[in-house]
Every structure is written in C-alpha cells, then in structure tokens.
CHARMM internal coordinates of N, CA and C (Angstrom, degrees):
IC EDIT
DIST 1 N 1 CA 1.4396
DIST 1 CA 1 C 1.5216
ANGL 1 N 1 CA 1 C 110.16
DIST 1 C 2 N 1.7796
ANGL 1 CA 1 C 2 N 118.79
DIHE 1 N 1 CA 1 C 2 N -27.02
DIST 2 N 2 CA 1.4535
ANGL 1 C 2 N 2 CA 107.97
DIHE 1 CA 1 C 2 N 2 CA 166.39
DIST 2 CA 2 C 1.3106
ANGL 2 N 2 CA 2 C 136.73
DIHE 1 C 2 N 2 CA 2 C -39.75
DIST 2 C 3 N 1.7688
ANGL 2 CA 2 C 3 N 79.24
DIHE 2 N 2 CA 2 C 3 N -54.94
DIST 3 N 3 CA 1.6920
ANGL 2 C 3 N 3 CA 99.25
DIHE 2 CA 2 C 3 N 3 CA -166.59
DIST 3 CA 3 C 1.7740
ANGL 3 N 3 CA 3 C 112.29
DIHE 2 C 3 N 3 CA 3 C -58.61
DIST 3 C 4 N 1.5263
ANGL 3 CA 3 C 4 N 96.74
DIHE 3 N 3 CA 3 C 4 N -38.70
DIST 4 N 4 CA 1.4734
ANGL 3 C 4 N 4 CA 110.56
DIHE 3 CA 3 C 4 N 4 CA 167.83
DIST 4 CA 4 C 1.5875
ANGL 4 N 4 CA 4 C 115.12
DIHE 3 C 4 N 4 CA 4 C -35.54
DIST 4 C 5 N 1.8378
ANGL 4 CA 4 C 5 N 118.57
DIHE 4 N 4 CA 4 C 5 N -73.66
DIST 5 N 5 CA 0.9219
ANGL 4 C 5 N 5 CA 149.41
DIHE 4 CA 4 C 5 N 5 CA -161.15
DIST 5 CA 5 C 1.6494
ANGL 5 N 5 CA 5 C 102.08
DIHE 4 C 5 N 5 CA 5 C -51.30
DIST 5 C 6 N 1.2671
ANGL 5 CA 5 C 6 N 112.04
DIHE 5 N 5 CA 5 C 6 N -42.98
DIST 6 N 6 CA 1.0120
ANGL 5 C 6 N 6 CA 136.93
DIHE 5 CA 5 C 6 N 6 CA -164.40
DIST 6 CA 6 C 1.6734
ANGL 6 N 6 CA 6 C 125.71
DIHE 5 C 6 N 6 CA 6 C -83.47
DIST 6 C 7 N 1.2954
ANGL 6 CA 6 C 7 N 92.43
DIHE 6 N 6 CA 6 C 7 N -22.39
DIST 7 N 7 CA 2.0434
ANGL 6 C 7 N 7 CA 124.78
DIHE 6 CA 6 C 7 N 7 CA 172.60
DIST 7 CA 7 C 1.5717
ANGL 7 N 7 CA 7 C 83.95
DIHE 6 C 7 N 7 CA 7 C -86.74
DIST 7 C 8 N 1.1348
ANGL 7 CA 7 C 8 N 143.88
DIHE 7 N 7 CA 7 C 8 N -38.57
DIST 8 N 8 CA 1.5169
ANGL 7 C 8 N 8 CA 130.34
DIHE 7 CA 7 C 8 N 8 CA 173.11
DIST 8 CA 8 C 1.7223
ANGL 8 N 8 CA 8 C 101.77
DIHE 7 C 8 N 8 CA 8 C 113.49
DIST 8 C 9 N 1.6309
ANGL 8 CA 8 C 9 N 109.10
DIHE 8 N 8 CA 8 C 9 N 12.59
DIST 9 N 9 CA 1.3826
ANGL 8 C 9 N 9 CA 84.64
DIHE 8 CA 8 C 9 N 9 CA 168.14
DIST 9 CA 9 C 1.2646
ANGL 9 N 9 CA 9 C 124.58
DIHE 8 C 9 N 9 CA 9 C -90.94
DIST 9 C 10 N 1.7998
ANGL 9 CA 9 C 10 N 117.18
DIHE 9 N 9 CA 9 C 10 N -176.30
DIST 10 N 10 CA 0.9655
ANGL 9 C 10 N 10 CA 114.36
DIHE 9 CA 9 C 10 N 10 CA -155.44
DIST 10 CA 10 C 1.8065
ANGL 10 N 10 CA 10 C 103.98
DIHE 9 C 10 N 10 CA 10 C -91.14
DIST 10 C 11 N 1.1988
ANGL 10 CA 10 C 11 N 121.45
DIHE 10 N 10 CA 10 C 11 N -175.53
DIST 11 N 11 CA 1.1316
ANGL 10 C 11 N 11 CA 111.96
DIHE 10 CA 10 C 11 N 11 CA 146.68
DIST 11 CA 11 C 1.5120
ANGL 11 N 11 CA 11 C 137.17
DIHE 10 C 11 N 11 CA 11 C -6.90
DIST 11 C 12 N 1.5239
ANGL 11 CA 11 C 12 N 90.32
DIHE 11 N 11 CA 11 C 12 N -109.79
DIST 12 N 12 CA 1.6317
ANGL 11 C 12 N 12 CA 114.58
DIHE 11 CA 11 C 12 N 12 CA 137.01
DIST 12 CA 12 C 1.4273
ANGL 12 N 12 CA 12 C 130.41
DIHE 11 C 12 N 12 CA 12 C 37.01
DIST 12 C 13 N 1.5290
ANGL 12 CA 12 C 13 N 84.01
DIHE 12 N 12 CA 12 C 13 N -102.53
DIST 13 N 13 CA 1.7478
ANGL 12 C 13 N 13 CA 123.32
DIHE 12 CA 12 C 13 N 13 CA 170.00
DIST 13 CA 13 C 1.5843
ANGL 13 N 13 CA 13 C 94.48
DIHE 12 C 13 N 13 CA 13 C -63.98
DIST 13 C 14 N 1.1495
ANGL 13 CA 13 C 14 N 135.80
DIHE 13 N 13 CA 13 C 14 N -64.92
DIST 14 N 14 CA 1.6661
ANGL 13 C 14 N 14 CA 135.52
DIHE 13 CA 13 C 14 N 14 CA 168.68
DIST 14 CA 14 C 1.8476
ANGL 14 N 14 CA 14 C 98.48
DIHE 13 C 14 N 14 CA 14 C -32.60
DIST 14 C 15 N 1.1259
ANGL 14 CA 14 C 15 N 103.48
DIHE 14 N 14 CA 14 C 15 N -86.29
DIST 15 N 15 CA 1.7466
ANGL 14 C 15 N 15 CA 99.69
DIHE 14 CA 14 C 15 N 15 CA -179.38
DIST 15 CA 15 C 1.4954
ANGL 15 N 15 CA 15 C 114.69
DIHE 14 C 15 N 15 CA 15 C -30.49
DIST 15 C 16 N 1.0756
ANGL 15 CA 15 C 16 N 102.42
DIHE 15 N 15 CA 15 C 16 N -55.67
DIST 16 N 16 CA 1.8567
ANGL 15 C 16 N 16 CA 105.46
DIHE 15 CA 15 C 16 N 16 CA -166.70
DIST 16 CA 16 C 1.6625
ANGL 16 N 16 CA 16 C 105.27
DIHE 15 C 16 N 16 CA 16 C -66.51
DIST 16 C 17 N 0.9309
ANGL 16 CA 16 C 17 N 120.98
DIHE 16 N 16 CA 16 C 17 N -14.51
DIST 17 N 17 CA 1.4878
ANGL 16 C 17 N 17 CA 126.61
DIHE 16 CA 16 C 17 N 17 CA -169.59
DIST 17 CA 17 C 1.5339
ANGL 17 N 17 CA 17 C 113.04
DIHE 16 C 17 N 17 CA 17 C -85.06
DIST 17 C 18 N 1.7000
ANGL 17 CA 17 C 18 N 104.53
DIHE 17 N 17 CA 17 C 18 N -60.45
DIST 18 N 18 CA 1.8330
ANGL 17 C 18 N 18 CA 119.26
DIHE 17 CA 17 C 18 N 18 CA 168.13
DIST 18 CA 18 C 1.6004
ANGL 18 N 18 CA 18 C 101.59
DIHE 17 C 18 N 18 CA 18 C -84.75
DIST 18 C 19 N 1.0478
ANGL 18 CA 18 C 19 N 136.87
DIHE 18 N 18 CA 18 C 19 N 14.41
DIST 19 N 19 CA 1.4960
ANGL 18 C 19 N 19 CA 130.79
DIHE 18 CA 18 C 19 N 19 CA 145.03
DIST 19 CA 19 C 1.3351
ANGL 19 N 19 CA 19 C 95.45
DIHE 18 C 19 N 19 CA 19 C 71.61
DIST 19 C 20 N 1.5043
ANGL 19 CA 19 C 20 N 124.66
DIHE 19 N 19 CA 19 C 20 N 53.16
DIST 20 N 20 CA 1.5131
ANGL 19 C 20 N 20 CA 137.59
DIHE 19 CA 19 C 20 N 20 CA 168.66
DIST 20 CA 20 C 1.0232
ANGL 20 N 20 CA 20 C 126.79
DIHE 19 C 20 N 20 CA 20 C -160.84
DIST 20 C 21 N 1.6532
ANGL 20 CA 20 C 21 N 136.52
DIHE 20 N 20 CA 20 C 21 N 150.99
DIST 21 N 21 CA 0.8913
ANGL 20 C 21 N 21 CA 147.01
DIHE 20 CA 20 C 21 N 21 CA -134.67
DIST 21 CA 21 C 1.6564
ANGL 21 N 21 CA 21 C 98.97
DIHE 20 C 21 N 21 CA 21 C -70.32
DIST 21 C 22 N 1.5798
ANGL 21 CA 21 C 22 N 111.95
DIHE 21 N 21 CA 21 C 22 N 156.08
DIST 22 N 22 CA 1.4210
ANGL 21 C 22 N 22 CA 112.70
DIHE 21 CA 21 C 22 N 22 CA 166.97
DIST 22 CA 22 C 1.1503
ANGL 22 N 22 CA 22 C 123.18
DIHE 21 C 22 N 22 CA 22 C -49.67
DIST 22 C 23 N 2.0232
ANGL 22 CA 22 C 23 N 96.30
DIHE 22 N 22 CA 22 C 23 N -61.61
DIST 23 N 23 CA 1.6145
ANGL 22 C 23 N 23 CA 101.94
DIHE 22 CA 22 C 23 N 23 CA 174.16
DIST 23 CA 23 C 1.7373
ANGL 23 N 23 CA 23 C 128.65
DIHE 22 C 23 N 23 CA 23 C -43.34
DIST 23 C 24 N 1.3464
ANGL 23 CA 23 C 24 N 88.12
DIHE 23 N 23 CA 23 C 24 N -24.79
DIST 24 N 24 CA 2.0094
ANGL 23 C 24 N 24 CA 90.99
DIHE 23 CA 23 C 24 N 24 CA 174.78
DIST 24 CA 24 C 1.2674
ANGL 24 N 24 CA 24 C 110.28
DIHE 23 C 24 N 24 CA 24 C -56.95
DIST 24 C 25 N 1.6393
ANGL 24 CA 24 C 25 N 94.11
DIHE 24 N 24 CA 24 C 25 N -50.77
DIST 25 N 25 CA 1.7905
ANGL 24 C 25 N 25 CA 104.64
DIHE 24 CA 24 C 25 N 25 CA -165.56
DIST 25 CA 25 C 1.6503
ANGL 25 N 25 CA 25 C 107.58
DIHE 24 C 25 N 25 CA 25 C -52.60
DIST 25 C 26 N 1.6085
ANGL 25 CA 25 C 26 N 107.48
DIHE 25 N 25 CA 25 C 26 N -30.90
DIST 26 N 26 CA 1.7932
ANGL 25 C 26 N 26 CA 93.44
DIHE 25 CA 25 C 26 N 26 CA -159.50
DIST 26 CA 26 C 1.8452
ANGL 26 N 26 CA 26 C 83.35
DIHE 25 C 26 N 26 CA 26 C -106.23
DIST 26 C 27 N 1.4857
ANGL 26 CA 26 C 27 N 124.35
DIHE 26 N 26 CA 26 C 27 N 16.13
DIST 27 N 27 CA 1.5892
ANGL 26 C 27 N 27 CA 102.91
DIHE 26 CA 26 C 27 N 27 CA 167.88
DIST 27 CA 27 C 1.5116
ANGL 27 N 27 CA 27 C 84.74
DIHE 26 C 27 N 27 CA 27 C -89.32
DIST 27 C 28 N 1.2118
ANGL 27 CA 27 C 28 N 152.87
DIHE 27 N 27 CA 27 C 28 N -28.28
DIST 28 N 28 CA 1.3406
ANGL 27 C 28 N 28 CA 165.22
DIHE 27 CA 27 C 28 N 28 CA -118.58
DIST 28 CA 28 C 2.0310
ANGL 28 N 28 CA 28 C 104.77
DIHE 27 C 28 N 28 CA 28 C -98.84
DIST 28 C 29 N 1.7575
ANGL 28 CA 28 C 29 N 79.08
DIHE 28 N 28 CA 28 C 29 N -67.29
DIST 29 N 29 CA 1.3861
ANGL 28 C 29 N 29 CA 86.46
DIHE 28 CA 28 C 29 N 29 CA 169.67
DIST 29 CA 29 C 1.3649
ANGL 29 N 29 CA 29 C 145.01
DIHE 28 C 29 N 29 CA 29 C -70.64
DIST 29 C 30 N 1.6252
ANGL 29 CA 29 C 30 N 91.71
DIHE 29 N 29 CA 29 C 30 N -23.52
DIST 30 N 30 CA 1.8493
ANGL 29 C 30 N 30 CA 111.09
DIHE 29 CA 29 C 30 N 30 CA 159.75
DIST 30 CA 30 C 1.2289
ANGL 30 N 30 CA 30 C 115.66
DIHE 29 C 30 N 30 CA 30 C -54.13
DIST 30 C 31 N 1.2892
ANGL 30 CA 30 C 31 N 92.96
DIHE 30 N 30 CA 30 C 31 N -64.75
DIST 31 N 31 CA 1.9212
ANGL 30 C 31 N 31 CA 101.87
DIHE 30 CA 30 C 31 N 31 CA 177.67
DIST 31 CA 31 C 1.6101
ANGL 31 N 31 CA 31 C 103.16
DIHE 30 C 31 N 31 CA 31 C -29.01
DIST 31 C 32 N 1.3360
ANGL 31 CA 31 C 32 N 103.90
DIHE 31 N 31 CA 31 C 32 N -74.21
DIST 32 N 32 CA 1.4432
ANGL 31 C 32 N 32 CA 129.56
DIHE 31 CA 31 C 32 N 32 CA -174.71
DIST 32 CA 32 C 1.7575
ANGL 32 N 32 CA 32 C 105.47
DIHE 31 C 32 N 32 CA 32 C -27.27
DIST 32 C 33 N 1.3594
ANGL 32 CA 32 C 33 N 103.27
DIHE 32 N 32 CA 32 C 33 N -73.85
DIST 33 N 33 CA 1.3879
ANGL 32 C 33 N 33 CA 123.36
DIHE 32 CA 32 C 33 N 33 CA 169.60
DIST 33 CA 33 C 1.6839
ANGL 33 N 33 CA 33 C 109.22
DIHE 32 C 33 N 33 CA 33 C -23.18
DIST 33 C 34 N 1.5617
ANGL 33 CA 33 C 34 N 104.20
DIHE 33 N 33 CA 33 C 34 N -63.87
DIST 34 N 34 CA 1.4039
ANGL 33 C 34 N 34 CA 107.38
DIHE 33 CA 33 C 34 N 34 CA -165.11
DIST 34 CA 34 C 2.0015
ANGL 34 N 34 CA 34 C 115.98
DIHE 33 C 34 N 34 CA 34 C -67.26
DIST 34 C 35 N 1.1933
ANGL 34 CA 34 C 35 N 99.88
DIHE 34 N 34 CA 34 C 35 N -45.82
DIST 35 N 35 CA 1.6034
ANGL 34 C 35 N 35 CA 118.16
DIHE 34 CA 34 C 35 N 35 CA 172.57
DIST 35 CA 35 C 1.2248
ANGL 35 N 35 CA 35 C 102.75
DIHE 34 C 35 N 35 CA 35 C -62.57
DIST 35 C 36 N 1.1102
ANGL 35 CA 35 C 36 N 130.65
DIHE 35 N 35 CA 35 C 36 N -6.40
DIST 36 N 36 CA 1.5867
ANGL 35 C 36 N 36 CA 109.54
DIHE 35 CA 35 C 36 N 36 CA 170.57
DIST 36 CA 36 C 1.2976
ANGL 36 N 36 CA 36 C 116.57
DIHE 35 C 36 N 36 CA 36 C -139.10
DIST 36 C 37 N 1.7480
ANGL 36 CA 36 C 37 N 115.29
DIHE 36 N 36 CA 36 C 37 N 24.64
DIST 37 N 37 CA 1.3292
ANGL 36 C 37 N 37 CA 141.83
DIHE 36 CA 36 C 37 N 37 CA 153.96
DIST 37 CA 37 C 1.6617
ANGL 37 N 37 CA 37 C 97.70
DIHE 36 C 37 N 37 CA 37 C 59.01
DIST 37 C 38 N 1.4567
ANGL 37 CA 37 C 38 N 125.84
DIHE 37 N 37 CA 37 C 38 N 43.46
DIST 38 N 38 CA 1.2963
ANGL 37 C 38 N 38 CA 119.97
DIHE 37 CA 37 C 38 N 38 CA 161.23
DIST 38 CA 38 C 1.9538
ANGL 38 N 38 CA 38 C 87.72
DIHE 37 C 38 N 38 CA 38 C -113.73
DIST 38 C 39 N 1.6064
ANGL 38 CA 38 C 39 N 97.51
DIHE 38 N 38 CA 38 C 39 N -178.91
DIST 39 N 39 CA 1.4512
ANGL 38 C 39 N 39 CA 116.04
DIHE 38 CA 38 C 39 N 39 CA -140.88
DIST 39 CA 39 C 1.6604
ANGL 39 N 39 CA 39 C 96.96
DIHE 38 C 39 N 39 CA 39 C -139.70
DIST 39 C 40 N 1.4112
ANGL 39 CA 39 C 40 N 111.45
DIHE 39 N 39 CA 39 C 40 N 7.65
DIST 40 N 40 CA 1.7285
ANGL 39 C 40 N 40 CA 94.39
DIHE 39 CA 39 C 40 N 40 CA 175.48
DIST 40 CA 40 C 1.6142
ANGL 40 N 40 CA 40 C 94.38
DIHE 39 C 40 N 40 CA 40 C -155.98
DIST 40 C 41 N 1.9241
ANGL 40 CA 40 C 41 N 112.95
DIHE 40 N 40 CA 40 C 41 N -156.01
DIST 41 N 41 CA 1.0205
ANGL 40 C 41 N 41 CA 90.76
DIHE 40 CA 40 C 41 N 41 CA 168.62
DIST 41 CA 41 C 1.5836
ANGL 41 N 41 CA 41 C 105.72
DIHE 40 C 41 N 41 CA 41 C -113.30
DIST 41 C 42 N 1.2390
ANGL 41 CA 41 C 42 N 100.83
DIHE 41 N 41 CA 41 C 42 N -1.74
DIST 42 N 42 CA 1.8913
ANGL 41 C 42 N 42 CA 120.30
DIHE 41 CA 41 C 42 N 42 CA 159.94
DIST 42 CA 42 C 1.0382
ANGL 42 N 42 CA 42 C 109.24
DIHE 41 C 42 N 42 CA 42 C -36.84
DIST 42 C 43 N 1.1420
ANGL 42 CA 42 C 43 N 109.29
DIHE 42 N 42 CA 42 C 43 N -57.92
DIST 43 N 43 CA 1.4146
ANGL 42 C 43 N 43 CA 115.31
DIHE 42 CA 42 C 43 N 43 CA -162.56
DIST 43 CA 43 C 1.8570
ANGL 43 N 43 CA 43 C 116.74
DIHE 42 C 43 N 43 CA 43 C -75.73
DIST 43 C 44 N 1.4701
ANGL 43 CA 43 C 44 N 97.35
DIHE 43 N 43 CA 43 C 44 N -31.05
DIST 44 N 44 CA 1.5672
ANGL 43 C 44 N 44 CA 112.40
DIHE 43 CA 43 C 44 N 44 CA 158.13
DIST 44 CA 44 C 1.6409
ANGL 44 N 44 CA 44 C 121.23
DIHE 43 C 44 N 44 CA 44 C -45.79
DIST 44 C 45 N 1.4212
ANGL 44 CA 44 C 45 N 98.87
DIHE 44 N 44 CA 44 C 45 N -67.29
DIST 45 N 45 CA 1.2911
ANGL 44 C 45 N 45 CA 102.41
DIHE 44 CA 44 C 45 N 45 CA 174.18
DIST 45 CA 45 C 1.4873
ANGL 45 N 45 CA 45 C 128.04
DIHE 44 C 45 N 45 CA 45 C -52.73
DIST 45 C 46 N 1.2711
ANGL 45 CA 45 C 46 N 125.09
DIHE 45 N 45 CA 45 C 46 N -16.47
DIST 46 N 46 CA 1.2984
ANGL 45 C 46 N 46 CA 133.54
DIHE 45 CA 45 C 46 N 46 CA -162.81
DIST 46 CA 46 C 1.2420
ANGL 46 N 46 CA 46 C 98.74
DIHE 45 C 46 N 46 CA 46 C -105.70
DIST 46 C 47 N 1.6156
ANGL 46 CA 46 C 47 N 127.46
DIHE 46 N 46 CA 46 C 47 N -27.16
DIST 47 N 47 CA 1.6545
ANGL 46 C 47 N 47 CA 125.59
DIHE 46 CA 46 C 47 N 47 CA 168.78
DIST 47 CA 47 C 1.4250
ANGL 47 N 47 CA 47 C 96.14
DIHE 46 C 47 N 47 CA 47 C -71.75
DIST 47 C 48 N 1.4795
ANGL 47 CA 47 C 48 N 135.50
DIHE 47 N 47 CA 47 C 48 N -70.15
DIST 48 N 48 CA 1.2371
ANGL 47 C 48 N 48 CA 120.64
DIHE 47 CA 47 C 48 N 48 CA -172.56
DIST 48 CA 48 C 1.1953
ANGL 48 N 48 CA 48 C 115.75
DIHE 47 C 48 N 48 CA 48 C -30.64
DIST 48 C 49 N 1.5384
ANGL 48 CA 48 C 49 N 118.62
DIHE 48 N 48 CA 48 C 49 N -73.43
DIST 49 N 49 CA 1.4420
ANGL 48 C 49 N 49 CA 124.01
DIHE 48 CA 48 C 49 N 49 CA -160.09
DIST 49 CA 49 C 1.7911
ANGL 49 N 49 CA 49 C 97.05
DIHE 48 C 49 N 49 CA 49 C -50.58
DIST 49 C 50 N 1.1700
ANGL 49 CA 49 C 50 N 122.41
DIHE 49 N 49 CA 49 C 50 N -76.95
DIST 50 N 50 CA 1.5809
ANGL 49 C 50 N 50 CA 119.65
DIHE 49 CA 49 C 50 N 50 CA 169.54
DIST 50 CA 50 C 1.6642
ANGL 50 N 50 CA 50 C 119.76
DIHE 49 C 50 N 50 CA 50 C 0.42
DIST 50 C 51 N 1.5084
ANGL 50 CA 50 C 51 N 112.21
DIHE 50 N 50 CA 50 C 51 N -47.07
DIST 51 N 51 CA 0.9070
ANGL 50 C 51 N 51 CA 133.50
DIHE 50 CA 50 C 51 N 51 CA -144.96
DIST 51 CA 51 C 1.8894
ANGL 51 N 51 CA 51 C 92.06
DIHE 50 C 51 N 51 CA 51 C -114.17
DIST 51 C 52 N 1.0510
ANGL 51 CA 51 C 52 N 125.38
DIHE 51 N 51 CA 51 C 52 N 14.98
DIST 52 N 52 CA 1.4745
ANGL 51 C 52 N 52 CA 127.31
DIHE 51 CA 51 C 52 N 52 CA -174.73
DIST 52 CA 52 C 1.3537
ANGL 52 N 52 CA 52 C 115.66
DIHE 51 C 52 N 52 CA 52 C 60.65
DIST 52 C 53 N 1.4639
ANGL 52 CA 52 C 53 N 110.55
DIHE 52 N 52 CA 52 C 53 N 13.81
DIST 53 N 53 CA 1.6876
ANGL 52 C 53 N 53 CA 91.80
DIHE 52 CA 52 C 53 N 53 CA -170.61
DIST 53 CA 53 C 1.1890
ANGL 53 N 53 CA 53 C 135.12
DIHE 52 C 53 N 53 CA 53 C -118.67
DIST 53 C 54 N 1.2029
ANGL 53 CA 53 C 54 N 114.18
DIHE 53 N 53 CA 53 C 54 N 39.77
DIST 54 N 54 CA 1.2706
ANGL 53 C 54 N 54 CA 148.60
DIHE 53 CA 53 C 54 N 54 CA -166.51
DIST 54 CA 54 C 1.8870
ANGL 54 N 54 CA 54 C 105.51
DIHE 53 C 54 N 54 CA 54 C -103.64
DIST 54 C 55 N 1.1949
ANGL 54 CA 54 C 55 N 131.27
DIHE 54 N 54 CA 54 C 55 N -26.94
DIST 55 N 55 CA 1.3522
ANGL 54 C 55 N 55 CA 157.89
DIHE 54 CA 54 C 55 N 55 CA -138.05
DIST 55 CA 55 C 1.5670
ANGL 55 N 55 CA 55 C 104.69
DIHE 54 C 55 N 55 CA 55 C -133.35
DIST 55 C 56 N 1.3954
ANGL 55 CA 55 C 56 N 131.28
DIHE 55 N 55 CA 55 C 56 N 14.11
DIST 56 N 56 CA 1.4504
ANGL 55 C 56 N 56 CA 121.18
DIHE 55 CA 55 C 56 N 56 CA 179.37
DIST 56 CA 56 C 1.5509
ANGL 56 N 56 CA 56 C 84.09
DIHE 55 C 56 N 56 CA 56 C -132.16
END
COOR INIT
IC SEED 1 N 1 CA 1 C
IC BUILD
C-alpha cells in the first residue's frame, strides 16, 4: 500500500486496486502514519520515495 501511496494515488484508486474498502485504505495509512511517527500523508510519501519505493 506504500508503494501505492507513494505513485500518488488516491485512496480510491488504492481501494479499487487491492479490492478493499477505502475506509481500510485510510485506517491503513493511519496506522502507517502512527508507527512510523510521521504526521501527514506528505510526509508518507517522502519516506517511501527516500526509501526507493515509489519506483516498483
């Protein structure tokens, strides 16, 4: 779901893709958010990409 997040799609397009609900996607990314003590989803994207994973 990073790498997803991180290609810039939305929700949405994230849900419709892994064949689950939106609301999953953004309990998903909260989670995400919190375990790795960043604070947006800016800030998400900018660990992925950092992290090469933006590119698979």
């Amino acid at each position: 779901m990073l790498r997803l997040v991180a290609k810039g799609l939305s929700y949405k397009q994230i849900a419709e893709r892994l064949v689950i609900s939106h609301r999953t996607v953004q309990n998903h990314v909260q989670n995400t958010l919190g375990k790795l003590q960043l604070h947006n989803r800016v800030e998400l994207v900018r660990y992925a990409i950092e992290r090469g994973l933006d590119d698979a």
